[in-house]
C-alpha positions as CSV (number, residue, x, y, z in Angstrom):
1,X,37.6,-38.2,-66.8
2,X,38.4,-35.3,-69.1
3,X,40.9,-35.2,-71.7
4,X,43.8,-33.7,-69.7
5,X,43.1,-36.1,-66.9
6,X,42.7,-39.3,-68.9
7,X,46.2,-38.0,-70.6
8,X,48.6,-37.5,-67.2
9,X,46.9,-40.8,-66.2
10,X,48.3,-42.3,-69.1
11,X,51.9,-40.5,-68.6
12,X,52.0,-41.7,-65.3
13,X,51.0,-45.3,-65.7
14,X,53.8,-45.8,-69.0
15,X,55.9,-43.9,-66.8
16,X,56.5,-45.8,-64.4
17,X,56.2,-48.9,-66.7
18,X,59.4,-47.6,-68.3
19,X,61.2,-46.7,-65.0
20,X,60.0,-50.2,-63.8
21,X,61.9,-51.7,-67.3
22,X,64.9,-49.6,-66.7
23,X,65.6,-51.4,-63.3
24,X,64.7,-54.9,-64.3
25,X,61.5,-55.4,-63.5
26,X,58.3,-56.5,-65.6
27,X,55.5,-54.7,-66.8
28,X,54.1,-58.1,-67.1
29,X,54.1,-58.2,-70.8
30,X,55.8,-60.3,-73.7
31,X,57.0,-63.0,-74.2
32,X,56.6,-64.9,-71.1
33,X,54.2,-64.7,-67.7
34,X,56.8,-65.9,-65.4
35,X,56.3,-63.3,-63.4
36,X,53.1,-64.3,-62.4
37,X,51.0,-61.2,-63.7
38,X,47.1,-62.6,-64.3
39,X,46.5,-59.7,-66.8
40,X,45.3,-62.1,-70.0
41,X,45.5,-58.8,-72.7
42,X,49.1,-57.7,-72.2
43,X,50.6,-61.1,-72.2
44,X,52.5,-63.6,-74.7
45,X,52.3,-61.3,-77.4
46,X,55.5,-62.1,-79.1
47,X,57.3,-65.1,-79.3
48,X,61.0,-66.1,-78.5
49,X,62.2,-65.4,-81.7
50,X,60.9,-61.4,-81.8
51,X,61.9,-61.6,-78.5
52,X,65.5,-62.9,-79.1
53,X,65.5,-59.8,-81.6
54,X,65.7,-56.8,-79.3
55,X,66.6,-55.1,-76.2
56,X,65.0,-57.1,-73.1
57,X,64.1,-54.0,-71.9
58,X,62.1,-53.2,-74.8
59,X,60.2,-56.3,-74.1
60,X,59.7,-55.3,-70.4
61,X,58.0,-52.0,-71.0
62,X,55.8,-53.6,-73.4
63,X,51.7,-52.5,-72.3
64,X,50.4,-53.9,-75.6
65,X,47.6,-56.1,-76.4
66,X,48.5,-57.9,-79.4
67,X,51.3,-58.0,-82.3
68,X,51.1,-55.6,-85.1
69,X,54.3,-56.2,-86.8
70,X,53.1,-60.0,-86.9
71,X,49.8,-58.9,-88.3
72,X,50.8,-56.1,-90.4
73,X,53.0,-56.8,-94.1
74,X,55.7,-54.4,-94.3
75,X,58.0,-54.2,-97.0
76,X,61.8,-53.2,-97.6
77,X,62.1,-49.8,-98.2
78,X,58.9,-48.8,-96.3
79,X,58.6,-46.1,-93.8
80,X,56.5,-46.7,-90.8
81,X,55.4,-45.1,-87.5
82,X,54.5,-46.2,-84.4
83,X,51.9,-44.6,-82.5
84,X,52.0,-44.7,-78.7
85,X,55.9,-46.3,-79.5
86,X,56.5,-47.1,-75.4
87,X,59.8,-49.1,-74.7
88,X,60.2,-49.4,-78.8
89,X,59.4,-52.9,-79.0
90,X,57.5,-52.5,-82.3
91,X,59.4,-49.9,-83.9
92,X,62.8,-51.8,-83.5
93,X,61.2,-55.1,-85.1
94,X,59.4,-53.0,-87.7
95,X,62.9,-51.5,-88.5
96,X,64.5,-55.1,-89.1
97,X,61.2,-55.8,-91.5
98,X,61.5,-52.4,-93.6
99,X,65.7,-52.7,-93.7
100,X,68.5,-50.1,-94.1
101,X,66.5,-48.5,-97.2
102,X,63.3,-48.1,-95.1
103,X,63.1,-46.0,-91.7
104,X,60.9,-46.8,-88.4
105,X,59.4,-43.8,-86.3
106,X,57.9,-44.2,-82.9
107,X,56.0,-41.3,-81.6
108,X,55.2,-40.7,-77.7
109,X,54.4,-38.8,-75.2
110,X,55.7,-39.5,-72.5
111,X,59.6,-38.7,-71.7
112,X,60.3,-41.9,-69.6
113,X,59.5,-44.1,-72.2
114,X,60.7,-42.1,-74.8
115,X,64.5,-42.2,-72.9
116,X,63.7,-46.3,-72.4
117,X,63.4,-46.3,-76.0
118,X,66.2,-44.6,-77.1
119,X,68.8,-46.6,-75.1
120,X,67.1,-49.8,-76.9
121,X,68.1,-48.2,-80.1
122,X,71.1,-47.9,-78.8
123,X,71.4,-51.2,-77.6
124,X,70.0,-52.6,-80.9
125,X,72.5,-50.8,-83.1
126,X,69.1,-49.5,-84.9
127,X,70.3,-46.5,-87.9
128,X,67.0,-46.4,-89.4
129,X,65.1,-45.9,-86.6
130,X,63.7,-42.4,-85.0
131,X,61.5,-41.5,-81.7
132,X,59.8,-38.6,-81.8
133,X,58.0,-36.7,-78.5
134,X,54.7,-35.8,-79.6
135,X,50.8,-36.4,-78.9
136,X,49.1,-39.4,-81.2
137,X,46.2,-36.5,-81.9
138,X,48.9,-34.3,-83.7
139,X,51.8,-36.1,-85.2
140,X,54.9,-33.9,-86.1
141,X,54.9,-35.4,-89.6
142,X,54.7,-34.0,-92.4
143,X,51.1,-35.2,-95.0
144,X,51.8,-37.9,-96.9
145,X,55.0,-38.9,-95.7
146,X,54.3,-42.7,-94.2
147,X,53.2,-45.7,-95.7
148,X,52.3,-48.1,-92.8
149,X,51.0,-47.0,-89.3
150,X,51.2,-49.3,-86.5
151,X,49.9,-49.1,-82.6
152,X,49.7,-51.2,-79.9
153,X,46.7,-51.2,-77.6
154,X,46.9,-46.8,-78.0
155,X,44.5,-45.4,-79.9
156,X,41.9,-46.6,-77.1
157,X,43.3,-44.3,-74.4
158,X,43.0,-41.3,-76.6
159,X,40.0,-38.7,-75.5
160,X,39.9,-37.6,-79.3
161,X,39.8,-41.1,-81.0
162,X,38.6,-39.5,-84.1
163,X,41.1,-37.0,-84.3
164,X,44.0,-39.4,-84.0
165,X,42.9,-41.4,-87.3
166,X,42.1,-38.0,-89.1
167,X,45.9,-37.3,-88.6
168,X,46.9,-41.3,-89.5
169,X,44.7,-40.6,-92.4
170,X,46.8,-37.1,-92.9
171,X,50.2,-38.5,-92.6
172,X,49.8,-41.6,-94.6
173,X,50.6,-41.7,-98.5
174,X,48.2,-42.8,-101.1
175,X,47.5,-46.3,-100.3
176,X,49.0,-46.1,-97.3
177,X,48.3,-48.5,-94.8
178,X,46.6,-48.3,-91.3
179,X,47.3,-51.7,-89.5
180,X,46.8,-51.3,-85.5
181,X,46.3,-54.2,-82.9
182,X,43.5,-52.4,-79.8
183,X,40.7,-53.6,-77.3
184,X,37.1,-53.0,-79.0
185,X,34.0,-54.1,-77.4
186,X,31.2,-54.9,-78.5
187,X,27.6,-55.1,-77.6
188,X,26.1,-52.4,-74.8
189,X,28.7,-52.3,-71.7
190,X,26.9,-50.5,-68.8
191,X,29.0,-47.8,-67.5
192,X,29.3,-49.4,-63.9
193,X,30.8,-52.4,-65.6
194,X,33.1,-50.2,-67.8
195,X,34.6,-48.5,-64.8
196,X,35.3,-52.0,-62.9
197,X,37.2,-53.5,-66.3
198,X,39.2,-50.0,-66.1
199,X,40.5,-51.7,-63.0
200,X,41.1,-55.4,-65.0
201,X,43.7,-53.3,-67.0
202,X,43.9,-50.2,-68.3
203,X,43.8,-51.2,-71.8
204,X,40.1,-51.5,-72.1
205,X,40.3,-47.4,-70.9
206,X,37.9,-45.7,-73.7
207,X,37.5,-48.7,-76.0
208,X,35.3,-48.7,-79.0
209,X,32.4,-50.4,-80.0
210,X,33.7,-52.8,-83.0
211,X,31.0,-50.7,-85.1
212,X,32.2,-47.4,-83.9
213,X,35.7,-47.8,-84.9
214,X,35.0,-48.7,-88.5
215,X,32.3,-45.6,-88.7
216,X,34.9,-43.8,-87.2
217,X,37.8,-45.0,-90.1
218,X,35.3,-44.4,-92.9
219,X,34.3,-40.8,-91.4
220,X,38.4,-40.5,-91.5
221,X,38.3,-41.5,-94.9
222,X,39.5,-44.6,-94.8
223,X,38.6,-47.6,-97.4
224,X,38.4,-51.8,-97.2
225,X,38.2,-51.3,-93.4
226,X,38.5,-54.8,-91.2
227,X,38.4,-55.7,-87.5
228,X,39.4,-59.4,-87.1
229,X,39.4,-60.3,-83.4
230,X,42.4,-61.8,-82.4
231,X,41.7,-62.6,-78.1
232,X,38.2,-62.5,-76.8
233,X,38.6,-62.1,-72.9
234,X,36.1,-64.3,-70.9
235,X,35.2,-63.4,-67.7
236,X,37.7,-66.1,-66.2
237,X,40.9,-64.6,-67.7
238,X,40.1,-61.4,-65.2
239,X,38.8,-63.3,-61.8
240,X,42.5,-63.1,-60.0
241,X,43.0,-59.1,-61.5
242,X,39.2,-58.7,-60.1
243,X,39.6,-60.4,-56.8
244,X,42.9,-58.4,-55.8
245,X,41.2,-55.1,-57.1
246,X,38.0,-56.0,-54.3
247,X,35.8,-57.2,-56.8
248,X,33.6,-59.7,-57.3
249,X,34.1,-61.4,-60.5
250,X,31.2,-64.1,-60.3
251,X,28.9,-60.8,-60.2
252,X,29.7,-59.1,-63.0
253,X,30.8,-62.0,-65.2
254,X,27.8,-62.0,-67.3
255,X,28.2,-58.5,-68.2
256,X,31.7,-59.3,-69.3
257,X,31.9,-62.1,-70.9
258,X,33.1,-62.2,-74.6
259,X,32.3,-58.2,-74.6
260,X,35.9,-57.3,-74.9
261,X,38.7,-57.9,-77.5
262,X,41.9,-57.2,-79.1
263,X,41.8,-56.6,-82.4
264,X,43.5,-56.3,-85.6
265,X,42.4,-53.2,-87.5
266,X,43.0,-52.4,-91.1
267,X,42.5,-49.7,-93.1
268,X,43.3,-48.5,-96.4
269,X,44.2,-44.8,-97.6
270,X,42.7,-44.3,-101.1
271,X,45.2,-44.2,-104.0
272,X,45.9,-40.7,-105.6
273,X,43.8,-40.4,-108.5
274,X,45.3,-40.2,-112.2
C-alpha cells in the first residue's frame, strides 16, 4: 500500500473505533476481555486502577499494545505529547502524573477520535490537557518545546517511520525523553506471512525489525536507545483471529512464532552542550 492509502486505512479503522466507543461498544481493548475479543496485543493493558481513573470511553477506544504511562517516568511539572492520542486514554493519565504545573498534548489525525477525546477531557475535568489535529510526521509544535513523548502501538502504522522520530527528535528539549510502547519483529518475516498477520490485527501493519528501529533512533539522533520486549505473541494467541479471518494457523505457525512483539522503546535527546 502507499502512503496515502496506508493513512485513510488508518482514519477509517480508528474511526470507527471511536464511533464504536461513543455508543458503548468495545474496541476490544483495556482493561478487561469480557467481551470476548481473541486479539492478544490490544488487550489488558491497564489495570482497574488506571482504568478507575478516566472516562470509560477513553478506555473503549483504546487500539494500543502496551502501557507507556506505566513504562515511562514522568515528573510534575513535565509537558508531554502523545502521538497517535486516539480516545485519550494516555494523555489523560499522563496529565494526572505531570499535575496542574505540567500540561499533556495528544496529537491525531483523525476527527472522530479526536471529538471522542475531547468529550473525555471533558468528562475528566482535565485543565492541563490539549488535543491537537495533526499528522505524527509533522507535529504542530514548536522545537524544543516537550520533554517526554509517548505512543501507543502508532509509530508502526506510519509510511515515513523515520520522519516521525526526526520530528520527536525536533520537538523534544535537551534531554528530552522518547518512551513509546509498539510491535517490532524480529528475525526475516516473509512478506506472504506479513500480509496474513495484517489480518491478526492491524497493529503489526509496517512493524520494524527490533534492529531497524534503533538504527533508525540513532540516524534520528537519538542516544542510550533500548527495546525491552514486554509481550511476545506465539502463534497460539492468534489461532481464533486466524481461523475467523479463513486462515490456517497450524500452517503458518512456524513462521510466526515468537517473531512479533510489543515493545518498550526508549530513547534519549542529547543534553545542550555548555
Amino acid at each position: 500500500m502507499g502512503e496515502t492509502n496506508i493513512k485513510e486505512t488508518v482514519r477509517e479503522k480508528y474511526g470507527q473505533a471511536a464511533l464504536r466507543a461513543q455508543s458503548g461498544g468495545s474496541s476490544c481493548c483495556g482493561a478487561s476481555t469480557s467481551c470476548g475479543c481473541p486479539d492478544p496485543i490490544t488487550s489488558n493493558l491497564y489495570d482497574a486502577n488506571q482504568a478507575n481513573q478516566i472516562p470509560e470511553e477513553a478506555m473503549l477506544a483504546s487500539l494500543g499494545c502496551g502501557n507507556p504511562t506505566a513504562l515511562a517516568k514522568l515528573n510534575a511539572g513535565e509537558t508531554v505529547l502523545d502521538l497517535g492520542s486516539g480516545g485519550g486514554i494516555d494523555v489523560l493519565l499522563s496529565a494526572k502524573r505531570v499535575g496542574p504545573t505540567g500540561k499533556a498534548y495528544g496529537l491525531d489525525m483523525t476527527d472522530e477520535m479526536l471529538a471522542l477525546a475531547n468529550e473525555n477531557k471533558k468528562k475528566a475535568g482535565a485543565e492541563n490537557v490539549e488535543f491537537l489535529r495533526g499528522e505524527i510526521e509533522h507535529i504542530p509544535l514548536p522545537d524544543n518545546s516537550v520533554d517526554v513523548i509517548i505512543s501507543n502501538c502508532v509509530i508502526n502504522l506510519s509510511a515515513d517511520k523515520a520522519q516521525v522520530l526526526r520530528e520527536a527528535f525536533r520537538v523534544l528539549k535537551p534531554g528530552g525523553r522518547f518512551a513509546v510502547s509498539d510491535v517490532v519483529t524480529r528475525g526475516e518475516i516473509l512478506p506472504e506471512i506479513r500480509e496474513s498477520v495484517l489480518l491478526w490485527v492491524g497493529c503489526v501493519a509496517g512493524a520494524l525489525d527490533a534492529a531497524d528501529y534503533r538504527n533508525k533512533l540513532q540516524a534520528a539522533g537519538f542516544e542510550q536507545v533500548d527495546l525491552e520486549p514486554t509481550r511476545i505473541y506465539r502463534a497460539a494467541d492468534a489461532r481464533e483471529f486466524l481461523a475467523t479471518a479463513g486462515i490456517d494457523a497450524d500452517a503458518i505457525a512456524p513462521q510466526v512464532d515468537g517473531k512479533f512483539m510489543s515493545a518498550f522503546v526508549r530513547a534519549v535527546k542529547p543534553a545542550a552542550k555548555e
